[in-house]
C-alpha positions, 0 to 999 in steps of 0.5 A: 527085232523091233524098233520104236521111234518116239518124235516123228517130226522132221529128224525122227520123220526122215529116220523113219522113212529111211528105216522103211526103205532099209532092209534091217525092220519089216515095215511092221516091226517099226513103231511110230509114236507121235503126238501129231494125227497127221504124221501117224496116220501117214506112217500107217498108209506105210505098213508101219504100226504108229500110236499117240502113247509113247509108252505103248510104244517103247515096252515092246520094242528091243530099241527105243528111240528117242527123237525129240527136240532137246528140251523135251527129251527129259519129258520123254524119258521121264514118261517112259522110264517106267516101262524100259529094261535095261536088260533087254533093250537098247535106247538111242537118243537123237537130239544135239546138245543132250549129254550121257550124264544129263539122261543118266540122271534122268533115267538112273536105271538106264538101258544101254545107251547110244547118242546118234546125230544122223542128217536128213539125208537118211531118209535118202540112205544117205546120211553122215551119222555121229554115234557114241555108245555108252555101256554098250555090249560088242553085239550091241554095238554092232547092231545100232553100226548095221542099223545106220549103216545101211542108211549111210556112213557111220563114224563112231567117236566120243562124246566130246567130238559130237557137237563138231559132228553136229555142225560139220554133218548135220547143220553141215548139209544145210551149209551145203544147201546154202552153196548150191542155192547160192551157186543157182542163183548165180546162174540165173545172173548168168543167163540159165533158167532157174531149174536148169541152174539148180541141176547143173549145180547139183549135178556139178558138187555130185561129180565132185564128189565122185571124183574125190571118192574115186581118186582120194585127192586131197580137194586142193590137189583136185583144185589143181586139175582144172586151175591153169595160169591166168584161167578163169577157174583160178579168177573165180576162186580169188574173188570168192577167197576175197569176199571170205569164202574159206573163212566164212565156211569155218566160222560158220561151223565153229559157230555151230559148234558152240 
């Protein structure tokens, strides 16, 4: 089976390494198509086969995917509506804010068709990846599911739920970074190196995370664990909730959403 990756900037880019370090492609049956020399001839050093023709590149592959910014995903598809099967492939499109009727319009005969909002952490195996498929065999399904699993977690859901997963997952791993920039910072003020703060705080939200997935506590049950009376756990806390913590987090991600 082979796969084209049309856009290999920052999004399409991370998708591409984690498809390299996945077991699911040969190196040589993925194709890079990018306008940029640069990020071709660094994907060639890699085994994969690349090109600036975005047709070349999606009339041989058995999936197509489309990773562009939004406003030029029309461009895209417009481009290579010529050389697509419907018969034969399956087209995946990564751009937030780009809706099934929006490319059914443009492509009329459309392949069967799957929205994808991965994270950048699937160039790590790591990322929290939306999907939504339309018109799409069982089998089809099944494929793009062992695709992005073996990249992270995969949540299937509707159309309607997908700008939620963008701001929770996929601007959410920028609202995670912000934390822990914060949190460093924080640590600097109270007297640690710069890069020792970074890793104690990162190796801190690591094991917080290890500890909900093991245990599957609700995060304030977990809170408790380590909270006692008059403590400077529950201290810290209060002044963060204080200076809008909480609140801050959810209009941050209900503002993304919009």
């Amino acid at each position: 089976m082979k796969i084209a990756m049309i856009g290999a900037g920052a999004m399409g880019g991370a998708t591409v390494e984690g498809l390299i370090k996945g077991g699911y492609f040969k190196n040589e049956d993925i194709t890079v198509a990018d306008p940029s020399l640069k990020i071709v001839e660094k994907f060639a050093k890699q085994g994969v086969s690349v090109t600036t023709d975005n047709q070349m590149a999606a009339q041989d592959a058995d999936i197509v995917c489309v990773c562009v910014k939004p406003w030029l995903v029309e461009n895209v598809l417009t481009d290579i509506k010529e050389v697509l099967n419907p018969q034969k492939q399956i087209l995946i499109v990564i751009a937030a804010g780009v809706s099934s009727a929006q490319i059914k319009e443009w492509l009329p005969d459309c392949p069967p068709l799957f929205l994808v909002i991965p994270n950048i952490a699937i160039a790590q195996m790591a990322s929290m990846t939306f999907v939504v498929s339309i018109g799409a065999s069982s089998e089809q399904i099944q494929i793009v599911k062992s695709i992005f699993g073996e990249m992270g977690k995969v949540l299937f859901t509707d159309e309607q739920h997908l700008a939620a997963g963008t701001t929770l997952a996929s601007c959410g791993i920028a609202y995670a970074m912000r934390y822990i920039r914060a949190a460093s910072e924080g640590g600097v003020e109270l007297g640690f190196k710069a890069d020792d703060a970074k890793q104690i705080v990162m190796q801190t939200v690591k094991g917080a995370i290890k500890l909900l997935t093991a245990t599957g506590l609700h995060p304030e049950e977990a809170i408790d664990l380590v909270t006692t009376p008059g403590g400077v756990t529950i201290k810290g806390l209060n002044e963060m909730e204080h200076a809008g913590f909480t609140s801050a987090v959810i209009r941050g991600l209900k503002a993304g959403a919009k």
